[in-house]
N, C-alpha and C positions, 0 to 999 in steps of 0.2 A: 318741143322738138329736140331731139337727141344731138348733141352736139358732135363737131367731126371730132372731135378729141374723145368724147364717148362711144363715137364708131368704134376708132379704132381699137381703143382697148377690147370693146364687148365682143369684137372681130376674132379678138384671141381666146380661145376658152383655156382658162389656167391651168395648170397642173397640180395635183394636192399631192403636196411632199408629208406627211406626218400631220396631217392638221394646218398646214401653212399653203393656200393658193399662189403659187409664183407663176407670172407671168413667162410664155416662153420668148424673149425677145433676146437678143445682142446687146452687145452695150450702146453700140451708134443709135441704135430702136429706140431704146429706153433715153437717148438725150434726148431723141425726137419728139418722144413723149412729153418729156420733160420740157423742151418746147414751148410745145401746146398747153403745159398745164401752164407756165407762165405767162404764154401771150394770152390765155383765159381770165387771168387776174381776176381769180375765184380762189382764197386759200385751201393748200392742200400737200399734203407729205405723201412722198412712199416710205417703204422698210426695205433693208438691206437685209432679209437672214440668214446667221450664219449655221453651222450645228449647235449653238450655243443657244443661241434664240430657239430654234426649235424646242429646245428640251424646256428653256422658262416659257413657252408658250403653255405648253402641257402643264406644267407645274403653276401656273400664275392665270386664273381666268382673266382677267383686265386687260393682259396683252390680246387675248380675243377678239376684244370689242377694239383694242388699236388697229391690228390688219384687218379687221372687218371695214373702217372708215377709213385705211388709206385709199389712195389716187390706185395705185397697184404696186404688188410686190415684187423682187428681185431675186434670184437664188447667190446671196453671196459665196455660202460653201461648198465646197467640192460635195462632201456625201450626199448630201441634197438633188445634185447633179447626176449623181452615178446612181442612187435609188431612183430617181427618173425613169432611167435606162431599162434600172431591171424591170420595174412597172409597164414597162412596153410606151411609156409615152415623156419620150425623151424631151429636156430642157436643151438648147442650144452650147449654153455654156453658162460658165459663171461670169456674173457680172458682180465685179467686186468694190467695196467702198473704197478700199486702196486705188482701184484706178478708176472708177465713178468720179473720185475727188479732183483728179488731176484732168478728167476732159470734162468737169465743171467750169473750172477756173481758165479753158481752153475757151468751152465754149462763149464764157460771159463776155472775156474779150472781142472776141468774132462780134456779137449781138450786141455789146453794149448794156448788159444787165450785171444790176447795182448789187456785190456777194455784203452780206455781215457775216459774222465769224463768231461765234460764243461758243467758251467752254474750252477747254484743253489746261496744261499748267502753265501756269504764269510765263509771258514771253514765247510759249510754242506759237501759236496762232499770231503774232507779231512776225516769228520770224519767218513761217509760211507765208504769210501777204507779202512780205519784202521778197522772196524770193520769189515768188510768182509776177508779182509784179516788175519785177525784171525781166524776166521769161517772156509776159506777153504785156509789154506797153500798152497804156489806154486801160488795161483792168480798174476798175472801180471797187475798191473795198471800201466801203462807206461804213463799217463797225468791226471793232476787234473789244471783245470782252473775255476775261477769264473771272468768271466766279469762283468768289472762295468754294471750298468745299466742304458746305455745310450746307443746313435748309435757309433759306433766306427768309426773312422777315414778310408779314404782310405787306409793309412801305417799299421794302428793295425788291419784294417782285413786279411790283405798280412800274418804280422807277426803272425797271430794264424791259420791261414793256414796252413801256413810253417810250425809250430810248430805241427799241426796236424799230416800231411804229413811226417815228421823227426820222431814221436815216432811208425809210423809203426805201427797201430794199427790194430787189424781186427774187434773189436767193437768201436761206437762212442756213448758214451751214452751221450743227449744233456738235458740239463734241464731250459727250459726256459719257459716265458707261454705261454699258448696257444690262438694265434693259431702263435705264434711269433716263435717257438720251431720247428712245422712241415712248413713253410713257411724257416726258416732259414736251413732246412733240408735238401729241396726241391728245395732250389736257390746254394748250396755249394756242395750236397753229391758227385757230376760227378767228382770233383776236388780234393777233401781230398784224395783221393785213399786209402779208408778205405771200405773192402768188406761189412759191415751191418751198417744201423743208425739207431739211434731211438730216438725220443723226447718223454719223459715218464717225463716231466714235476715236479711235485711236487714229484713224485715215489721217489727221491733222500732223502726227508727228512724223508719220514718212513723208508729206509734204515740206516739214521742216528740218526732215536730216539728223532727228532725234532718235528715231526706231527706222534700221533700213530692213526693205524687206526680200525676200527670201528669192533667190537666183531663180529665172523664167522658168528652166527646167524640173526647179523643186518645184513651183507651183502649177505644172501641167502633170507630174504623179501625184500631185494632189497629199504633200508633203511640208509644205507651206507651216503649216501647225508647228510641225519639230523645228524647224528652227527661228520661230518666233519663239518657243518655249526654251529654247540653247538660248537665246538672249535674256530671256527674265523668267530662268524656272521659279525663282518665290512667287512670283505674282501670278504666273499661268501653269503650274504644274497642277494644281488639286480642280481647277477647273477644266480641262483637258481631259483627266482621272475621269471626273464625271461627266464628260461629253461621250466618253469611249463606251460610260458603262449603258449613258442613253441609247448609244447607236446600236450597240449591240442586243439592247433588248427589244426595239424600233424593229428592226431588223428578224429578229424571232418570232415576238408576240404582234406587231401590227405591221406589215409590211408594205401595208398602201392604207390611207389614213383621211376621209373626208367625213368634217364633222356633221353631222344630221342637219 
């Protein structure tokens, strides 16, 4: 029997941006969602994509088989939302991991579900829990982990396993990069036996006051990009280069994109 959490999603027929089904939902939808996948405590992840992911989806078949087995997808990025548009079958809006992340931490309080926290750099993810945790009293962070960054051994992936699995959690908020984060999601979520996951990637450091993000108005032009990239062009200039040159050729040669 199909479950009301499966209604609902199956309710919505997705949108195909480029090869990526995103669900057309709001952000409030999508916690609703999110919800239900937790009061199901049945493991399960969504994606967040942004234009970046699109273009490593195309370029990497294994991310395939990742949003083929999430719970449902999300349009984090503006172009994503505006090819939509032109496609005649408009997404709502973006729903972005930047602010996904902060009506997580909103809503576990409300509900009483137990967040862990893995991945970010040393101290970011400590100093997010403490600030949230002041925000909304009663929050339950039951794990803050940062991994080195390297591959971990057979033994240290058992032991953060384990350690996932012992704090009981019913969110897993993973923060690694992408597409390292929804890959590491997508190979472990069955096991952790944690009812929702999510990799929302940098999202950790604007909860922590490390990376602030881009004034409301930049991100309603859909502008957002330029000045995350004025705060760290060594790090996001050559990938931006090659996001413009995906879109633009997305844009020419495949302009509406559902795989066979």
């Amino acid at each position: 029997m199909m479950s009301m959490l499966d209604r609902s999603i199956s309710e919505l027929e997705p949108v195909w941006v480029w090869g990526l089904p995103l669900l057309p939902v709001t952000l409030e939808q999508s916690l609703d969602l999110i919800d239900k996948l937790i009061e199901r405590r049945q493991p399960s992840y969504i994606v967040t994509p942004n234009l970046n992911y699109a273009m490593l989806t195309e370029r990497r078949p294994e991310l395939r088989e990742v949003n083929a087995n999430a719970a449902f997808m999300v349009a984090d990025g503006m172009p994503l939302v505006k090819q939509s548009r032109r496609m005649g079958t408009p997404l709502p809006c973006r729903v972005t991991g930047s602010d996904l992340i902060w009506k997580l931490f909103e809503r576990a309080a409300q509900r009483g579900h137990r967040i862990y926290l893995l991945g970010g750099a040393p101290g970011v993810a400590d100093e997010a829990a403490r600030r949230m945790c002041e925000k909304h009293p009663g929050l339950q962070i039951v794990g803050i982990e940062s991994p080195p960054f390297r591959d971990l051994s057979p033994d240290e992936q058992k032991e953060q396993q384990e350690r996932i699995r012992a704090a009981k959690a019913d969110i897993l908020i993973v923060s690694f990069g992408q597409p390292k984060g929804e890959l590491w999601v997508a190979r472990h979520y069955a096991t952790l036996e944690v009812p929702f996951n999510v990799q929302l990637g940098a999202s950790i450091d604007f909860v922590a006051g490390k990376v602030y993000r881009a004034p409301h108005w930049v991100q309603r032009i859909g502008m957002e990009w330029f000045f995350r990239m004025a705060q760290e062009p060594r790090r996001l200039m050559g990938r931006y280069i090659r996001n413009a040159w995906f879109l633009l050729r997305m844009r020419v040669t495949r302009p509406q994109h559902r795989p066979e």
